[in-house]
PLY file of the C-alpha trace (Angstrom):
ply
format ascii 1.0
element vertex 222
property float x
property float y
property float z
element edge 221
property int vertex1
property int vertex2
end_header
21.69 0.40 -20.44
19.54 0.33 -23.51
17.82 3.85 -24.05
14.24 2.37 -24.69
14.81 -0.61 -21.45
11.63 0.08 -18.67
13.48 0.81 -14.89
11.40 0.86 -12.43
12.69 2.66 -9.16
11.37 1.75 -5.76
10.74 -1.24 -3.39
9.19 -2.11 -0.16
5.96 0.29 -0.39
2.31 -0.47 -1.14
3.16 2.11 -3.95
5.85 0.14 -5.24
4.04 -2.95 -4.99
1.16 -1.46 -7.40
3.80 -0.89 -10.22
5.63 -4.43 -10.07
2.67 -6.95 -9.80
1.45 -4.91 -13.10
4.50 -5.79 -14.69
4.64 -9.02 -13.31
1.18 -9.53 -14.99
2.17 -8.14 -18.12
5.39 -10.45 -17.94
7.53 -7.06 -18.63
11.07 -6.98 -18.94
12.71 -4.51 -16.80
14.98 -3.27 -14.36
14.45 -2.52 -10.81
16.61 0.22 -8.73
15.97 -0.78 -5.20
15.94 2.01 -3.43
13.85 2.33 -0.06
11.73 4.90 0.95
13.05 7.17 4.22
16.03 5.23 3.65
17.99 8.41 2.56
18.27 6.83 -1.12
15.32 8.91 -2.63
17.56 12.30 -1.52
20.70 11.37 -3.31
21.40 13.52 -6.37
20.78 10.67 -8.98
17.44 10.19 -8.23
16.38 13.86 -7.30
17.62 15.00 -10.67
14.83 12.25 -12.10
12.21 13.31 -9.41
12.58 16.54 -7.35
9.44 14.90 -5.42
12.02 12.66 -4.32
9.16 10.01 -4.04
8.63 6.46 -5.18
7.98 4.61 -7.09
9.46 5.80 -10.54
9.53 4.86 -13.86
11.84 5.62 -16.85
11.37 4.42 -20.27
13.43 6.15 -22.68
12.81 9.44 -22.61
10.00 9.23 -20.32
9.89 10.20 -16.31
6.87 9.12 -14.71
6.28 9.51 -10.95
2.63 8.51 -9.22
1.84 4.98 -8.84
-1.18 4.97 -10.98
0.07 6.94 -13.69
2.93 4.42 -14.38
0.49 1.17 -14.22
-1.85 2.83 -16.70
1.10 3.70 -19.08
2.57 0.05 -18.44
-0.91 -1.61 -19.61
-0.69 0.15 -22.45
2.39 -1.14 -23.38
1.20 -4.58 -23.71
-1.82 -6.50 -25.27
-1.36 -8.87 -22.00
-4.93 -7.67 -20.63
-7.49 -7.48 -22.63
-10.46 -4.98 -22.14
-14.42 -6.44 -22.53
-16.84 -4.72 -24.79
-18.13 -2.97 -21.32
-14.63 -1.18 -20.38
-14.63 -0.14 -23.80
-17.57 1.45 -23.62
-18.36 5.35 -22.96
-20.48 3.83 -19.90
-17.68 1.64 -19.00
-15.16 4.31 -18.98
-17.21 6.83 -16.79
-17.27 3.98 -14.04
-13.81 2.85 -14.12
-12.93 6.45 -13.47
-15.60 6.05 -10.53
-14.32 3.44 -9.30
-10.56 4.83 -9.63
-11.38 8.12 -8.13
-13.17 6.13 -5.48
-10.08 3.70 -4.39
-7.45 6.49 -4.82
-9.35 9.24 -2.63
-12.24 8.14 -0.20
-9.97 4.62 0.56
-6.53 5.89 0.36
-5.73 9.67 0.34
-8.81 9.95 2.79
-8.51 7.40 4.79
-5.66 4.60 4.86
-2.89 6.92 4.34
-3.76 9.12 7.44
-3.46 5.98 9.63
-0.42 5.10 7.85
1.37 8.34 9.16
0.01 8.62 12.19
-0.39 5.31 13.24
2.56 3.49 12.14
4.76 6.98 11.30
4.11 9.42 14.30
8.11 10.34 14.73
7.59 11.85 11.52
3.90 13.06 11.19
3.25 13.15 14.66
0.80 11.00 17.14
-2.47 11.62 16.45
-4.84 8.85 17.64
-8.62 10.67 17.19
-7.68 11.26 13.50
-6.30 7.25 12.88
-9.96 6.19 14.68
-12.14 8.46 12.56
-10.03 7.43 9.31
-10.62 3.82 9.46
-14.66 4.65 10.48
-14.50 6.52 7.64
-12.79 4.10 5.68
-15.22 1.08 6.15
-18.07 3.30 5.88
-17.08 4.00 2.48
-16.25 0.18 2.48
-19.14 -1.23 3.07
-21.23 1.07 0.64
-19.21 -0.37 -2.17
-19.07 -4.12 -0.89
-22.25 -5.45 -2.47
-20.90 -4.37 -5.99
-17.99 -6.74 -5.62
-18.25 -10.30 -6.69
-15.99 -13.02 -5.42
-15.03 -14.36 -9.11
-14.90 -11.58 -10.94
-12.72 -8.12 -10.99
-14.43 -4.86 -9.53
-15.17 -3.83 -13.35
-16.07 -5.46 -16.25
-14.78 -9.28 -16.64
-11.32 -8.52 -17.05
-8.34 -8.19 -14.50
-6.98 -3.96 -14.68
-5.49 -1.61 -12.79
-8.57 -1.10 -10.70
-8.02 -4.90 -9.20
-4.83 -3.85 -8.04
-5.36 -0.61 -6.48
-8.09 -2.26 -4.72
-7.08 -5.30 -3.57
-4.07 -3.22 -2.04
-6.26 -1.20 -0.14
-7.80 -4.59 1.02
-4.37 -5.97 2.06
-4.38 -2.58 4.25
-7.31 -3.15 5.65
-7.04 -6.72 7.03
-3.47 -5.45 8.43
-5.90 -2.53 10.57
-7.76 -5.98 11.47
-10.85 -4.60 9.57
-13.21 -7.17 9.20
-14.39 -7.84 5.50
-17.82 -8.90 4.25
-17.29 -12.56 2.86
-17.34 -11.53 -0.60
-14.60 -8.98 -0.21
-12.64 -11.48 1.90
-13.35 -13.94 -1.14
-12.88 -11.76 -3.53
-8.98 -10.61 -2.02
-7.71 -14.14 -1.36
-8.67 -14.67 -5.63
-6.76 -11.76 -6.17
-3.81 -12.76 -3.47
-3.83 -16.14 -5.62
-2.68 -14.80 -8.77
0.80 -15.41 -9.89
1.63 -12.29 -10.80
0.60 -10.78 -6.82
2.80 -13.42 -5.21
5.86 -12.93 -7.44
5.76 -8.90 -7.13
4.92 -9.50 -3.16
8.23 -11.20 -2.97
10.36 -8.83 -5.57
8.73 -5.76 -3.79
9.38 -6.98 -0.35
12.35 -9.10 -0.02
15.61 -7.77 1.36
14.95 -4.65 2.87
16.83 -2.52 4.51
13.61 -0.28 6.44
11.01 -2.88 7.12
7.59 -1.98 6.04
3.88 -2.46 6.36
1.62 -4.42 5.76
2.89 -6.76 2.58
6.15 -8.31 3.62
5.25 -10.03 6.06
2.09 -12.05 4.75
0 1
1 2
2 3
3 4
4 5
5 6
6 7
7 8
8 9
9 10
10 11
11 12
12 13
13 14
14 15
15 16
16 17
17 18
18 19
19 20
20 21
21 22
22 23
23 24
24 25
25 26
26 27
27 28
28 29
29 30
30 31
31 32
32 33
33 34
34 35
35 36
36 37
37 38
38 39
39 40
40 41
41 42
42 43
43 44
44 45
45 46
46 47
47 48
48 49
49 50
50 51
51 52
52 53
53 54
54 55
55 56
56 57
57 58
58 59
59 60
60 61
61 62
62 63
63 64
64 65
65 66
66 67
67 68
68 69
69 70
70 71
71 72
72 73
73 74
74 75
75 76
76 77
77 78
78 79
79 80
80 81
81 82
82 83
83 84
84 85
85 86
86 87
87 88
88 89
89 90
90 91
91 92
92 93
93 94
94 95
95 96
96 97
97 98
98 99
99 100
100 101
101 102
102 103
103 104
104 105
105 106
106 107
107 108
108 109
109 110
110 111
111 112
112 113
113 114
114 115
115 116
116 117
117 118
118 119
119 120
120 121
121 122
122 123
123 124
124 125
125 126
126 127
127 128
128 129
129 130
130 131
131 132
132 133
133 134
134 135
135 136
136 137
137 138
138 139
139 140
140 141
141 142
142 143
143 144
144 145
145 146
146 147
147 148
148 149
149 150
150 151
151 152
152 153
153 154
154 155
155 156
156 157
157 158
158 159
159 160
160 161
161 162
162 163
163 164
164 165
165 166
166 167
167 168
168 169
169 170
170 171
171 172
172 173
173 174
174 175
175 176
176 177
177 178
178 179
179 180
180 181
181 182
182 183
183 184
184 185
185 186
186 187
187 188
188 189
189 190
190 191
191 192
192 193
193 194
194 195
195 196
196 197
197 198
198 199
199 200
200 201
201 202
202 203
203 204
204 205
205 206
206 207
207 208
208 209
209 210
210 211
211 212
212 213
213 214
214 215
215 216
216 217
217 218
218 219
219 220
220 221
């Protein structure tokens, strides 16, 4: 393998998802390990020598190990002049809300909320049943929701007038939320079918998802 070649590690998560539509919108060429969450790859030696986390999704580049979803889209944008940024994201205003909006998506919708119900809901053999904290999670989560909901706009991405890594994050945790049957406000409903429309979402929904050997939630089967 060439030193410098991207390898992504990872499949069949929401997390994993994140980091190949990015690359599918960037039109990267790289390589994908397909290992599986809780399917006893992420423990082997190969992989815990890259990340003693033993988590997915990974990324090597060279000399570079990168674990966190996030992390590794950011870093892959910047890797390519395949999305452009608007005079507003460039902007010190611009800047202070993206990281609103990014600490927004990332803890009140995710950490906070959607990733409680995800263990306890969907995972109790292994985080245990717990059914008053998977109700108050999704209150909480389209309480925080539907404070947000008039800032989005149907035709255009959460921030600024360009697609970024915000558009992904959230339209994931919109995927998520229509699995939980959560009911959207039109213009978020709008606003994720746009999103679910793109090229790039489709063809990561179907490398992410396809051939599994743990079936997972909610993507793969949409």
């Amino acid at each position: 393998m060439h030193e410098d070649r991207l390898t992504v590690w990872g499949v069949g998560t929401t997390r994993t998802m994140r980091v190949h539509w990015m690359a599918h919108e960037l039109g990267l060429d790289y390589e994908t390990r397909r290992i599986e969450s809780r399917s006893g790859e992420t423990t082997d030696a190969e992989f815990t020598a890259l990340n003693a986390r033993q988590k997915i999704p990974l990324l090597v580049h060279g000399d570079l190990v990168l674990a966190e979803s996030y992390a590794i889209i950011h870093y892959l944008r910047s890797l390519s002049d395949a999305l452009p940024y608007d005079a507003f994201q460039q902007s010190a205003q611009g800047g202070a809300k993206y990281d609103e909006w990014l600490s927004f998506i990332l803890m009140e919708l995710d950490a906070t909320s959607l990733y409680v119900v995800r263990r306890h809901k969907d995972l109790p053999d292994i985080y245990g049943h717990a059914p008053a904290a998977v109700t108050s999670s999704i209150a909480y989560f389209e309480r925080m929701l539907a404070a947000v909901a008039d800032r989005v706009e149907p035709e255009r991405p959460v921030w600024g007038t360009c697609f970024s890594e915000l558009d992904i994050l959230f339209t994931i945790a919109l995927d998520w939320a229509v699995f939980l049957d959560i009911t959207l406000e039109d213009n978020l409903s709008l606003y994720l079918q746009r999103m679910q429309d793109r090229p790039a979402y489709q063809a990561a929904r179907i490398h992410n998802f396809r051939d599994l050997k743990i079936q997972t939630l909610p993507l793969e089967n949409r």
